[in-house]
N, C-alpha and C positions, 0 to 999 in steps of 0.2 A: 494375604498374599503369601506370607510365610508360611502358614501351613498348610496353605492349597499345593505351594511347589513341593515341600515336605512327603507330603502325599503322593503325589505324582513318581517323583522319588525311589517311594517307598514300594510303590505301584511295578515301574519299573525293574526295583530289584529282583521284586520277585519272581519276575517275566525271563528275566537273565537269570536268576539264582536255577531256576527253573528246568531252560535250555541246558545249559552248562550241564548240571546232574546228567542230564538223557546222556548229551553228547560223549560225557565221559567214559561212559560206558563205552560206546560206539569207538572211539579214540584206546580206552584197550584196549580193544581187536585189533584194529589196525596196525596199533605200535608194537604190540607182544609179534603178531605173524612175522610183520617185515623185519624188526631185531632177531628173529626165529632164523631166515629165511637168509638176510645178512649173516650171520657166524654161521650159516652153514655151507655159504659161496664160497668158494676160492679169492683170494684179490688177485685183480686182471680179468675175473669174470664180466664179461659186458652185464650180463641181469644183475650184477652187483650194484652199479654205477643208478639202471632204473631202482630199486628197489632202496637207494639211500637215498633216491630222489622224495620215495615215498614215505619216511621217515622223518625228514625235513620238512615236509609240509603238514604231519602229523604233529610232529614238535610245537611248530606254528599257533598250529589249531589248540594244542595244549596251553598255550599261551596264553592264548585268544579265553581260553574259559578262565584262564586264570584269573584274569584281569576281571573278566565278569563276576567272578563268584567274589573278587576284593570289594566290587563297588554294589553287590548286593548284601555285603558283610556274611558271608557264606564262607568264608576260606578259615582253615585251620588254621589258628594262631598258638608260636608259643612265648608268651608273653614271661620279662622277665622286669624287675626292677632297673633303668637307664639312668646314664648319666648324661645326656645329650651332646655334652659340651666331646665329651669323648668320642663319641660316635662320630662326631662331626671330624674332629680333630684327624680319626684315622681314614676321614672321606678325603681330604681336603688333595693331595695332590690327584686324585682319576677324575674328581670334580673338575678342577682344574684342566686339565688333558680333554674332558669333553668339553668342554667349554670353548678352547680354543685359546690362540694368544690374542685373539683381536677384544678378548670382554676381561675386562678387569676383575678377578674375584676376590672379596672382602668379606675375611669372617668379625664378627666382633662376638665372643661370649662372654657373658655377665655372671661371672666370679658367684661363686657359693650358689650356682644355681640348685633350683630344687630335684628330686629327682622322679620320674614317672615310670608308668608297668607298660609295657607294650613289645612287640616283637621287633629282636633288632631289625632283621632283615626286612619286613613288611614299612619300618621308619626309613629303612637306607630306598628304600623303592619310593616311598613319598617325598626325598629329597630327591633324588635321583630325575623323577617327573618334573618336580616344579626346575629344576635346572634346566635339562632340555625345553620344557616349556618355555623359559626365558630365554634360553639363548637361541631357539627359534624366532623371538620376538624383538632382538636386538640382530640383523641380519650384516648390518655394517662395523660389530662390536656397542662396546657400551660397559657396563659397570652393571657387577651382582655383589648385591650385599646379602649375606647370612646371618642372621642376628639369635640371639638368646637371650631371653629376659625373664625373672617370675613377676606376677602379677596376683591382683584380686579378684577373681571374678564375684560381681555381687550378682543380687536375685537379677534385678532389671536387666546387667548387660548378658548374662547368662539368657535372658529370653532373644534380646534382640540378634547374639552369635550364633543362638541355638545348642547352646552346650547344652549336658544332660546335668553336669553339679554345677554349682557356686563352689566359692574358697578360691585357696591359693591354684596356680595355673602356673604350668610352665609354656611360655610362648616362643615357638620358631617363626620367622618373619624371614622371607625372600624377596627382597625388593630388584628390582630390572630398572635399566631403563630406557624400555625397546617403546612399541608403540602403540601401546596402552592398549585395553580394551572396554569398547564400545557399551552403555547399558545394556541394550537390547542383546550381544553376547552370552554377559555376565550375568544374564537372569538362566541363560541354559548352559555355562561353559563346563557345569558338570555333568553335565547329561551324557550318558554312555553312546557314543558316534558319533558324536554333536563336535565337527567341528570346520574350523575355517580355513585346512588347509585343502590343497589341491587333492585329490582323492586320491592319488597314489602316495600321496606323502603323508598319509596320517590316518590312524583307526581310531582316533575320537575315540582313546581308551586311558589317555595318560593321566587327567585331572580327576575321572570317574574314579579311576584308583584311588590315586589320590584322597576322592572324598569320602571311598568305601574302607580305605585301612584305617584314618583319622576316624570316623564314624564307630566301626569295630571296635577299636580302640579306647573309645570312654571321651573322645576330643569333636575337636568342631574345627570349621575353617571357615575363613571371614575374607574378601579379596575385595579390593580397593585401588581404582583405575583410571584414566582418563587418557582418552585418544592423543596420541604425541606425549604423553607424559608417566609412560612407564606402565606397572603393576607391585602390587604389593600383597603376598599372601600372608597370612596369618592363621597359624594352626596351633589349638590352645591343647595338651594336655594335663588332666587335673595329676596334683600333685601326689607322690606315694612315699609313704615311710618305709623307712630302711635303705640300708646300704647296697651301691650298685653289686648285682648280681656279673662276675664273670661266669662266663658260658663253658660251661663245661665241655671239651674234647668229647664228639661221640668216638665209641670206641668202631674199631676196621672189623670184618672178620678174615678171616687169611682165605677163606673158601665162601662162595655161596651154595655150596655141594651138600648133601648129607643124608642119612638113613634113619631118620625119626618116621614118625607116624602122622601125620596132620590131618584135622577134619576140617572140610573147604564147605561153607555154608555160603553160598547166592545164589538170589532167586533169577538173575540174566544169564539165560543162556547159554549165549557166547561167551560172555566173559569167565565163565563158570568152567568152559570148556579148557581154552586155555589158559585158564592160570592151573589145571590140574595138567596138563599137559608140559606144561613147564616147569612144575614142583617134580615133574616126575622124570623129564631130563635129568634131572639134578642130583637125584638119586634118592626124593622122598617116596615113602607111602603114599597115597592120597585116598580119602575117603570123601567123597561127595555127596553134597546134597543141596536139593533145590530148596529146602526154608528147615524155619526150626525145628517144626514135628516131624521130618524124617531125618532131622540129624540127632534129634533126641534118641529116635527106635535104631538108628545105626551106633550109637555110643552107647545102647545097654546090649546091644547083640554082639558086638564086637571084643573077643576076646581078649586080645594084647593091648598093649598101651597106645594112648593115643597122646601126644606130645603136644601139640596146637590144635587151639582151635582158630583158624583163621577164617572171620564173620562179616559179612557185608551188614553195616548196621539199621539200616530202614529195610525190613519186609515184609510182606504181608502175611497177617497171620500173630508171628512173633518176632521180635527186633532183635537182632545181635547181642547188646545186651543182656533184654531177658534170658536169654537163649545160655548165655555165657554163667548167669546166675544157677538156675537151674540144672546148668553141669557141672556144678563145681562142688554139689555131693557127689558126685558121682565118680568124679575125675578131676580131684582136689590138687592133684600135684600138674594137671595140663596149665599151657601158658595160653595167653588170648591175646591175637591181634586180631583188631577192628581196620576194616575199608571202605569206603563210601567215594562218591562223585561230590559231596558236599557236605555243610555241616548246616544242618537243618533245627526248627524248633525241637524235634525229635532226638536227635543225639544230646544237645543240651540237656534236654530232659529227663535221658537219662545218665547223664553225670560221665557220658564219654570223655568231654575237655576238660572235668575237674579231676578227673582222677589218675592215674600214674600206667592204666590200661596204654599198651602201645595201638597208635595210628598210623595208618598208611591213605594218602592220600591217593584215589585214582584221577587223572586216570594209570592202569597199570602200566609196565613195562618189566620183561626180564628178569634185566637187571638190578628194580628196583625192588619188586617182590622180592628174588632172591634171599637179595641184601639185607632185606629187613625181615624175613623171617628169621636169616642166619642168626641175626643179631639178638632177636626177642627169644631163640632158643639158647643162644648162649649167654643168657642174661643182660644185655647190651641192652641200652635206651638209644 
């Protein structure tokens, strides 16, 4: 039964890991045009008021794959060495605030805890779910406890949690005690839509998260329930050596503006269209192409320097990567930022997330293009 759901699961993921990709594509256009279209209104413009209508619900929609692509284990992660107890620590009063005064909230952490690898902010989003989950589930108040503990996981309970290692584990625990859930729930409560509120009150997206960033993440989650008698989640991360990692300040740039040279490699279209349209507001060059064999034949024909290469990394033919290889006799002092809708067997593969290469997550926008090419030509992470 476990690894029939396991499957199913998995099935899933990649049915959303899937959509998501397309969509984000489609979710550029939209959000580049209408941010386009907004800074170039007036405020007081009436089309202003419609077109940030359509911006918000593009936001939405970005959302919406977000969450898909966490619970299909698709989503960029930048994983660093945690202290948990810390994390929690600087959570604890907005936890608090959404919770409400009517639920009591109780941390307890367990001194010299161990420490784990994973992305702060993808951790603060898995707390962040299971709280609303609970305090949706105590509707009259009640009591949330927050717990920290290291543990052992051996071979046997390692099969029955479904973790990927044995060894030491660091465990977070969320106990509520609203009103419970049901077996028959708890075989699908992480199922991406899957859920039991009223249909405007919920996108049956929060626990899938949940179970896609813990998943991603190298951990497992275990939950333990009884109708009138609460819930209890339990999310095991194995343990990692070395000292908690503080996060380094990324750096501002003072301008998103500039007069470099950049070669734009994507095989969509649209999206192809305007992100060249928008480098080029801005006061870049732009050199285009639809895959890597004509951005090869345009970077030995082109005389001047070419300062980026900015690469969508799945296309057909030749991938971003390769692409980025291959130019780098050529044009040894260009920088490389990689884009994609998602993070596939494909990017893994070729050592996109292990290596120090900058990412930009679609789907696009402006601003965020901008931003981060500023940044990858001014030598910024």
């Amino acid at each position: 039964e476990h690894l029939r759901q396991a499957q199913k699961m998995e099935a899933v993921g990649r049915l959303a890991g899937g959509i998501a990709h397309d969509f984000n594509n489609v979710l550029s256009v939209i959000l580049s045009y209408s941010e386009i279209l907004v800074a170039d209104l007036k405020v007081g413009d009436p089309m202003r008021d419609d077109l940030e209508e359509i911006r918000r619900a593009g936001k939405r929609a970005a959302e919406l794959t977000r969450h898909l692509l966490m619970f299909s284990r698709q989503q960029v992660l930048a994983p660093r060495i945690l202290d948990l107890n810390e994390l929690l620590a600087g959570m604890q009063k907005m936890l608090q605030r959404l919770l409400g005064e009517d639920v009591d909230l109780v941390f307890s952490p367990k001194q010299k805890l161990g420490k784990v690898k994973a992305d702060p902010s993808s951790i603060e989003q898995v707390i962040m779910n299971l709280v609303v989950n609970a305090r949706d589930a105590m509707p009259t108040g009640g009591k949330l406890t927050i717990e920290t503990a290291s543990t052992i996981v051996d071979e046997e309970n390692r099969r029955v949690l479904g973790c990927r290692k044995s060894g030491p584990h660091v465990v977070l625990t969320v106990t509520d005690t609203g009103v419970g859930i049901d077996e028959a729930t708890q075989s699908r409560i992480f199922e991406p839509f899957f859920t039991t509120k009223a249909r405007d009150k919920g996108t049956g997206l929060g626990l899938s998260t949940v179970f896609g960033i813990v998943e991603q993440s190298g951990g497992c989650v275990n939950v333990t329930s009884k109708v009138g008698h609460g819930a209890t989640f339990k999310i095991y991360f194995p343990c990692e050596d070395g000292a908690a990692q503080v996060e380094r300040p990324s750096g501002v740039a003072t301008t998103s503006n500039g007069t470099e040279t950049i070669l734009l490699v994507e095989d969509e279209e649209q999206v192809r269209v305007v992100a060249r349209g928008v480098l080029q507001r801005h006061g870049y060059t732009v050199l285009d192409a639809r895959g890597g064999v004509e951005a090869l034949l345009i970077c030995e024909q082109h005389r001047g320097p070419i300062d980026l290469l900015l690469s969508d990394v799945v296309m057909p033919q030749m991938s971003g990567p390769e692409l980025a290889s291959r130019l780098k006799g050529l044009r040894p002092e260009m920088k490389v930022l990689f884009m994609s809708g998602y993070t596939d067997d494909s990017i893994v593969r070729h050592g996109v997330l292990n290596s120090d290469i900058a990412f930009l997550q679609k789907p696009l926008t402006p601003s965020a293009l901008t931003r981060r090419v500023r940044d990858v030509l001014d030598g910024l992470r």
